[in-house]
C-alpha positions as CSV (number, residue, x, y, z in Angstrom):
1,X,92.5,86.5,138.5
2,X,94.1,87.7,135.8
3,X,93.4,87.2,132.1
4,X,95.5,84.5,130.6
5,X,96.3,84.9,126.6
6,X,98.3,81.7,125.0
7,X,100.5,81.7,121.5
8,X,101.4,78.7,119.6
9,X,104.0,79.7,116.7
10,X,107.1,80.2,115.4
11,X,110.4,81.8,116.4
12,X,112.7,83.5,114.0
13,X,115.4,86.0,114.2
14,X,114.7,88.6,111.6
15,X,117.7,89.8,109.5
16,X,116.5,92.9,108.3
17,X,118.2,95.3,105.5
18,X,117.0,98.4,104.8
19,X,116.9,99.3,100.6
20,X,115.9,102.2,98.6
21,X,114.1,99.6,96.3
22,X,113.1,96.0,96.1
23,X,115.4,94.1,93.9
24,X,114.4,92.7,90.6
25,X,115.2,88.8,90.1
26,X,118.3,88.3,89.5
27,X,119.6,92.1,90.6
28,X,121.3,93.0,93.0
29,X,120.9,96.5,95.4
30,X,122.7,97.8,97.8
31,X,121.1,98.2,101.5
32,X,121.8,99.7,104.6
33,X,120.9,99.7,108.3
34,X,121.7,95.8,108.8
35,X,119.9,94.6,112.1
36,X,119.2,91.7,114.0
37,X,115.6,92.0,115.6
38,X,113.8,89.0,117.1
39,X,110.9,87.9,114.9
40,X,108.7,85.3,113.8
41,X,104.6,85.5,113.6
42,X,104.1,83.4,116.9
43,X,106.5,85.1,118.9
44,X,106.0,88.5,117.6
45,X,102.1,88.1,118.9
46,X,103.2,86.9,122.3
47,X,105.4,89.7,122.5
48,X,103.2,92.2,121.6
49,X,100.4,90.8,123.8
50,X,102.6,90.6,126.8
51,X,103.0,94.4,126.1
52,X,100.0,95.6,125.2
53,X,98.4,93.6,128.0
54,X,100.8,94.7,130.7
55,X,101.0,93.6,134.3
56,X,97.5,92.7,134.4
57,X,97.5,89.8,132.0
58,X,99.6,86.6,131.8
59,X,100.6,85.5,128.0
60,X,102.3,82.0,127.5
61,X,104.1,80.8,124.1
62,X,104.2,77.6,123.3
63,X,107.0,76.6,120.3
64,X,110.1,75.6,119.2
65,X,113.9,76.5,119.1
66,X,117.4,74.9,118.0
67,X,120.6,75.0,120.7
68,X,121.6,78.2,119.3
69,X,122.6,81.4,120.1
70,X,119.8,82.9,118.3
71,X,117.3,80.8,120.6
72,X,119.0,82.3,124.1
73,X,118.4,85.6,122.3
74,X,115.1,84.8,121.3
75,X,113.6,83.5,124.3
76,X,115.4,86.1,126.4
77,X,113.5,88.9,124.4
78,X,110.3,87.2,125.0
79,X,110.9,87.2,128.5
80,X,111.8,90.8,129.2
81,X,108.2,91.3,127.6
82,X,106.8,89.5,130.4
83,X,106.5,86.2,127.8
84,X,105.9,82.6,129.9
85,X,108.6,80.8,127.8
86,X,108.6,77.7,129.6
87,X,106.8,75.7,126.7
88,X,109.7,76.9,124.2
89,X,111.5,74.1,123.9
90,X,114.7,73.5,122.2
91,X,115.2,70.8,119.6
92,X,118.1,69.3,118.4
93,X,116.9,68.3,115.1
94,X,116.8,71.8,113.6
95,X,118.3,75.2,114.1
96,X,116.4,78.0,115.1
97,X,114.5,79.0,112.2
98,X,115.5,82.2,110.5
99,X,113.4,85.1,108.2
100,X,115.6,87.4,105.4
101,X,113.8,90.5,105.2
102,X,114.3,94.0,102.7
103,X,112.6,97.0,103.7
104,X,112.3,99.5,100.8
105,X,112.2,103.5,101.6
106,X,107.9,103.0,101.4
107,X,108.1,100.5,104.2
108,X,106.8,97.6,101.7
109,X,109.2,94.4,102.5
110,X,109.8,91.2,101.7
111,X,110.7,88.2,103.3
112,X,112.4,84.7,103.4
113,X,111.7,82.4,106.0
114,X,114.0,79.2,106.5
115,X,111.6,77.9,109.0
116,X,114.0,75.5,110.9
117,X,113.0,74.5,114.6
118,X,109.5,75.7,113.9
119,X,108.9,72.4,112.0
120,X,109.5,70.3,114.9
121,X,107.0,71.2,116.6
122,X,104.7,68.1,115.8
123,X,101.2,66.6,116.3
124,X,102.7,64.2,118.9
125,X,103.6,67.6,121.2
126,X,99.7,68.7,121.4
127,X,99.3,66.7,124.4
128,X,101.5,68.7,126.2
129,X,100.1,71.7,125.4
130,X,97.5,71.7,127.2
131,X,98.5,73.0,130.0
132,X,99.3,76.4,128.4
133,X,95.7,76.4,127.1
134,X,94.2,76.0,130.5
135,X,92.0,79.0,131.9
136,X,93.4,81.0,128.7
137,X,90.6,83.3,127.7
138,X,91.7,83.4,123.6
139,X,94.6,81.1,122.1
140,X,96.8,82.6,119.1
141,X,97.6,80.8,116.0
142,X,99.3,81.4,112.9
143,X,100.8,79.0,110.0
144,X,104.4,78.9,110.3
145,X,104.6,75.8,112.0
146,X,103.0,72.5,110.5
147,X,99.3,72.5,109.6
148,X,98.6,68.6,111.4
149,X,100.0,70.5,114.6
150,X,98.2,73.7,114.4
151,X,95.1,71.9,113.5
152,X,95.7,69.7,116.6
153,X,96.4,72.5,119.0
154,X,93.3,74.5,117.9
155,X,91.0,71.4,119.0
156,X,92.9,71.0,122.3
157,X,92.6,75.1,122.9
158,X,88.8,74.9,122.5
159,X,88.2,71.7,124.2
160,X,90.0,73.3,127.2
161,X,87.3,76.2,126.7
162,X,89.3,78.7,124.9
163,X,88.8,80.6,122.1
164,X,91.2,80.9,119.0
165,X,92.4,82.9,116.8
166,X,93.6,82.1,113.7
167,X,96.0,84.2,111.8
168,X,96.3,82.1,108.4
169,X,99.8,83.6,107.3
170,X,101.7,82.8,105.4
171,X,98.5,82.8,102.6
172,X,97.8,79.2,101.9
173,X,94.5,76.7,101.3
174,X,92.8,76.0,103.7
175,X,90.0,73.2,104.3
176,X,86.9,74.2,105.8
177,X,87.0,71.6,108.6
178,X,90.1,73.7,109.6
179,X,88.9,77.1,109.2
180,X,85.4,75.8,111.9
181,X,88.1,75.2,114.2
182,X,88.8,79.3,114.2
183,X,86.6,81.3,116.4
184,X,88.2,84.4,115.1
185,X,89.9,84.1,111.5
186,X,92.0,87.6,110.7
187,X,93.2,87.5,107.4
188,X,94.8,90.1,105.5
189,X,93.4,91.2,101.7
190,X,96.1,88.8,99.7
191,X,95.3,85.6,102.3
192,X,91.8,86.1,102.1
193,X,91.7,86.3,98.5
194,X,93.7,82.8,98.3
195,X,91.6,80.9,101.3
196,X,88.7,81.7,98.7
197,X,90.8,80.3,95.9
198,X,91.1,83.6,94.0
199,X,94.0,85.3,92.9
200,X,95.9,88.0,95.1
201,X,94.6,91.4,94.5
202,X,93.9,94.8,95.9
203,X,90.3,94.5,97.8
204,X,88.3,98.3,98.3
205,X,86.7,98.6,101.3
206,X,83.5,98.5,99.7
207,X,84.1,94.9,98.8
208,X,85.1,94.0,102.5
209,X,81.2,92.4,103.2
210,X,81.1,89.9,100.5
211,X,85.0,88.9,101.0
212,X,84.1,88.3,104.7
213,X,80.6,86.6,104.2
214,X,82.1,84.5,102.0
215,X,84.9,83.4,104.3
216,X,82.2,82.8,107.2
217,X,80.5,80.9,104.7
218,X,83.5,78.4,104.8
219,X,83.3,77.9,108.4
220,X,84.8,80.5,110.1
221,X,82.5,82.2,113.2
222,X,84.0,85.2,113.0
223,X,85.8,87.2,110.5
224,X,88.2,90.1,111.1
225,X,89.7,91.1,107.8
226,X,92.8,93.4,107.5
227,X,92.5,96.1,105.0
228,X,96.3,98.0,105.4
229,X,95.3,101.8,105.2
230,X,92.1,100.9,104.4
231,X,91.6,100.1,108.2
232,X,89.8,96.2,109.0
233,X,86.3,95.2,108.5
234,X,84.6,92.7,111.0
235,X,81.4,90.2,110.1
236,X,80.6,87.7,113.1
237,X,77.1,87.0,111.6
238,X,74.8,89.3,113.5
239,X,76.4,92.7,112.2
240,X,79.7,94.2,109.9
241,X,81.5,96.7,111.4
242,X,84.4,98.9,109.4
243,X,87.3,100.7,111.7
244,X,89.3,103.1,109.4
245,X,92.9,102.9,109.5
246,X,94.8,105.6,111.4
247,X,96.5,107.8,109.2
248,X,100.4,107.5,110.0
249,X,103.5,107.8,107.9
250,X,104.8,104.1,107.3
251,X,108.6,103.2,108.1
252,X,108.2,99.8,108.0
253,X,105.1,97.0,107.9
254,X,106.8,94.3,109.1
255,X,104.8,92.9,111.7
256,X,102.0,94.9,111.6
257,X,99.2,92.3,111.2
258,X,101.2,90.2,114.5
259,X,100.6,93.1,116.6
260,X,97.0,94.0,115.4
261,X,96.5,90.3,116.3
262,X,98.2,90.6,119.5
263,X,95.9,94.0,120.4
264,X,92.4,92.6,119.3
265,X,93.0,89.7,121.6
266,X,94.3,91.7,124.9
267,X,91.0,93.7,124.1
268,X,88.7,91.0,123.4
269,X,90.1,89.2,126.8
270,X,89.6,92.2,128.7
271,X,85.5,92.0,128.0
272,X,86.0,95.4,125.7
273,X,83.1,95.9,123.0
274,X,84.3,94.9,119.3
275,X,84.3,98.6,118.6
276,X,87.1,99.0,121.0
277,X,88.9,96.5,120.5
278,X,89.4,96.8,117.0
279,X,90.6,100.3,117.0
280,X,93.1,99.6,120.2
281,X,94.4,96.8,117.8
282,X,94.5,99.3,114.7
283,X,96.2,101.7,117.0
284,X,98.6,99.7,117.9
285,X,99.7,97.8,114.6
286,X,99.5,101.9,113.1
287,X,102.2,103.0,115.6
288,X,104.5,100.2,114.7
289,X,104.6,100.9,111.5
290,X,106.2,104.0,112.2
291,X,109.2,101.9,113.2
292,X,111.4,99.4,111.9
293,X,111.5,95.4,113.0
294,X,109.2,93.0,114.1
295,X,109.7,93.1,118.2
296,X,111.3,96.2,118.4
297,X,108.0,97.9,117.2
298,X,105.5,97.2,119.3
299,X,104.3,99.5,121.8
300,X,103.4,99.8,125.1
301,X,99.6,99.6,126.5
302,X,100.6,103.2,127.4
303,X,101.6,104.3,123.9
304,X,98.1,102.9,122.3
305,X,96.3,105.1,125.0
306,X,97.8,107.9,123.8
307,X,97.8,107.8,121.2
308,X,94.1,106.6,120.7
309,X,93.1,109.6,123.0
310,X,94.9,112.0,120.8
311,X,93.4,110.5,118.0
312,X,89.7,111.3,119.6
């Protein structure tokens, strides 16, 4: 049978513009390189796990759309990645949400999310999501849909015996009732930092223990932090483990933490060692930052091999 990987999120098309510089407030720069690319943390980890998984895994999303051209386009893309769509639904309430995103020539960015159709999806929908977390080995979660549903949907994941993982993006306060409900929490420096009530900063690796032991501390089983080029550090109680990043020349970061989520959980659900999978995840969120979108980025299963065997 094959492994079975389920994502509850959001959908967005990402308008992306590519600028020499970040504007100022209140300034206004001239970009280039307009695109459309389908985006939004949810999909962008189904996506990628569809890809990174390959034939031999089955990955299901479960969110919500408006009756929009951007939602055909949207679902469509997450289908010719191998995505089960069939919990997307559309909602009439809301158009499909939306995400404004600059790129400067460093591949920093910044982005504006009009959420849309990603608030529809509501506490009174977990029910029916049950099916998509039956006989899924991990279930995906981020926080661009409302907290009361993804709180829901992480008790009906693990009372249907999966594990989740919870990406808590975009950085917010969290309780620790919610954060017990994450098997796997994977927060980068500035969301850590602000789930401990501290101010956004730029962590060294050397501080990487105390930052994790004190988000375990708040309920979390098992923490995977993200570190940029630092690379991730990993406490789940019994040991820490540090993966350095792969050196790469950025283009573009959007996404990157989506797809490192989307790797670690392929790995993990094939029965890989944590050693592995973290690095196949690194590898893979390294060799999308060579490129520029959300979707369009991620590789293939047979991309990461590569390059992880050229690596050494």
């Amino acid at each position: 049978m094959r492994p079975v990987l389920a994502v509850v999120g959001s959908l967005n098309m990402d308008f992306v513009v590519t600028v020499s510089r970040l504007p100022a407030p209140g300034e206004t720069v001239l970009g280039s390189g307009f695109q459309m690319i389908p985006g939004g943390k949810g999909a962008n980890q189904a996506c990628a796990a569809a890809r990174l998984g390959g034939a031999a895994m089955t990955v299901r999303m479960a969110g919500r759309v408006g009756y929009d051209v951007f939602a055909d386009h949207l679902k469509a893309s997450l289908s010719a990645a191998g995505v089960d769509v069939s919990a997307v639904h559309a909602t009439k309430a809301q158009p499909t949400g939306v995400a404004l995103i600059w790129v400067d020539r460093t591949g920093q960015n910044s982005i504006v999310v009009a959420s849309g159709a990603n608030h529809e999806l509501l506490p009174a929908d977990v029910g029916a999501l049950r099916p998509v977390f039956r006989d899924a080995r991990f279930v995906l979660f981020q926080l661009e849909t409302p907290l009361a549903t993804v709180r829901g949907a992480l008790e009906a994941a693990r009372q249907e015996g999966a594990q989740t993982i919870l990406d808590p993006a975009p950085a917010q306060r969290l309780p620790a009732e919610f954060l017990r409900l994450a098997d796997i929490l994977t927060p980068n420096e500035t969301e850590a930092l602000i789930l401990l009530g501290r101010p956004p900063a730029r962590v060294p690796a050397t501080e990487a223990p105390g930052l994790a032991r004190a988000l375990r501390e708040l309920g979390a089983a098992r923490v995977v932090l993200k570190l940029g080029d630092q690379g991730c550090f990993c406490d789940d109680g019994a040991r820490q483990l540090h993966v350095p990043a792969f050196p790469v020349e950025v283009r573009d970061s959007t996404a990157a933490g989506d797809i490192f989520n989307a790797g670690l959980a392929v790995a993990l659900a094939e029965e890989r060692p944590i050693e592995d999978a973290l690095r196949f995840a690194s590898a893979a969120a390294a060799i999308s930052v060579t490129r520029l979108g959300a979707q369009a980025s991620v590789p293939a299963r047979a991309e990461v091999e590569a390059f992880l065997q050229t690596a050494g």
